[in-house]
Each structure stands twice: as structure tokens, then as C-alpha cells.
C-alpha positions in Angstrom: 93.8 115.9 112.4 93.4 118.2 109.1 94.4 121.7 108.5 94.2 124.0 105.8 96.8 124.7 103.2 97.6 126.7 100.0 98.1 124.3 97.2 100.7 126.0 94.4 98.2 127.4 92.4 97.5 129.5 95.5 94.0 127.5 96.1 92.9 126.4 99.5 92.9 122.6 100.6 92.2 120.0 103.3 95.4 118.5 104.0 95.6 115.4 105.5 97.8 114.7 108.9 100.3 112.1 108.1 99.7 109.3 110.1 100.7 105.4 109.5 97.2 104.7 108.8 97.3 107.7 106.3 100.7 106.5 104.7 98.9 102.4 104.3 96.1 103.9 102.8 97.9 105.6 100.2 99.8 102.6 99.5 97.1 100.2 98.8 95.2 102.9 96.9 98.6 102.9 94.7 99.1 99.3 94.8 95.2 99.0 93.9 94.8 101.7 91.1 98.2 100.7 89.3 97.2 96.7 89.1 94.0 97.9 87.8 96.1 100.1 84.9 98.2 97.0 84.1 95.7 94.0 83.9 92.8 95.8 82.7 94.4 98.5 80.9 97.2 96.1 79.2 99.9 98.8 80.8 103.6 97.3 82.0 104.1 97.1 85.6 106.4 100.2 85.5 104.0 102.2 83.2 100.8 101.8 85.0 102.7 102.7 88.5 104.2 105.6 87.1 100.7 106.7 85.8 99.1 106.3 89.3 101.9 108.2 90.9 100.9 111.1 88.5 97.5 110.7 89.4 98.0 111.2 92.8 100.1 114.0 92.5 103.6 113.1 92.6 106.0 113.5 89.3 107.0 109.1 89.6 106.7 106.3 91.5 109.9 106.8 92.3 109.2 109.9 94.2 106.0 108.4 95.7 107.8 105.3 96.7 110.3 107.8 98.5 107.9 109.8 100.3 106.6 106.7 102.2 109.6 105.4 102.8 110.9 109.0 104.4 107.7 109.6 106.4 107.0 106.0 107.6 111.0 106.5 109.0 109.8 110.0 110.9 107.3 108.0 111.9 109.4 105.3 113.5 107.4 103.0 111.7 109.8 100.9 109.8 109.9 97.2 110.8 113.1 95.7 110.6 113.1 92.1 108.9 116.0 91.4 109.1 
């Protein structure tokens, strides 16, 4: 389901419901985008994520890294390895 939302510039958008499918997607996009920044754009591992965390709109990897992490546990879908 989508729904309509005011970005901060004040402009409307499509935004996405967050669903696992939604949250796996946007991980392999991230996993995708940042190998291609670091094989074919001779980046480091940390700089070509950070840059694909940027381009996705989050301020790091570390902060994309923990909104998946936080929403996949709202979710309840965590699998536990251990």
C-alpha cells in the first residue's frame, strides 16, 4: 500500500509501505549499487557504501544499516541463527 507524504522541502511524495519485501529490496539495491562503486569505481568498501547510503537518502550507512535493522524487528522479521 502507498500513501502520500510531505517530504521536508514541503513537496508531495509516494511513500512506500514498509514491508519485508520493501526492506530486501532496498538492501540488495544497497548491496548492488555500493559493489558497483567499489569495483568499477576503485572506491573502498566503506566509501562506496557510505556513498549509496547518500544516494538513497540517508546521511550513512550506518544509519541505513540501522533503519533495516529497526524496521525488520517491528516487523518480527529477524531470524535468529543462533
Amino acid at each position: 500500500m502507498q500513501g502520500l507524504h510531505k517530504n521536508q522541502k514541503g513537496k508531495t511524495e509516494i511513500m512506500q509501505e514498509i514491508t519485508k519485501e520493501y526492506l530486501d529490496d532496498q538492501v540488495d539495491q544497497f548491496e548492488e549499487r555500493a559493489a558497483v562503486m567499489q569495483y568499477e569505481g576503485g572506491l573502498s568498501r566503506e566509501h562506496a557504501e557510505h556513498e549509496t547510503a547518500l544516494s538513497m537518502g540517508y546521511v550513512s550507512a550506518d544509519a541505513f544499516i540501522w533503519f533495516v535493522a529497526t524496521k525488520m524487528v517491528e516487523l518480527g522479521n529477524v531470524d535468529d541463527e543462533e
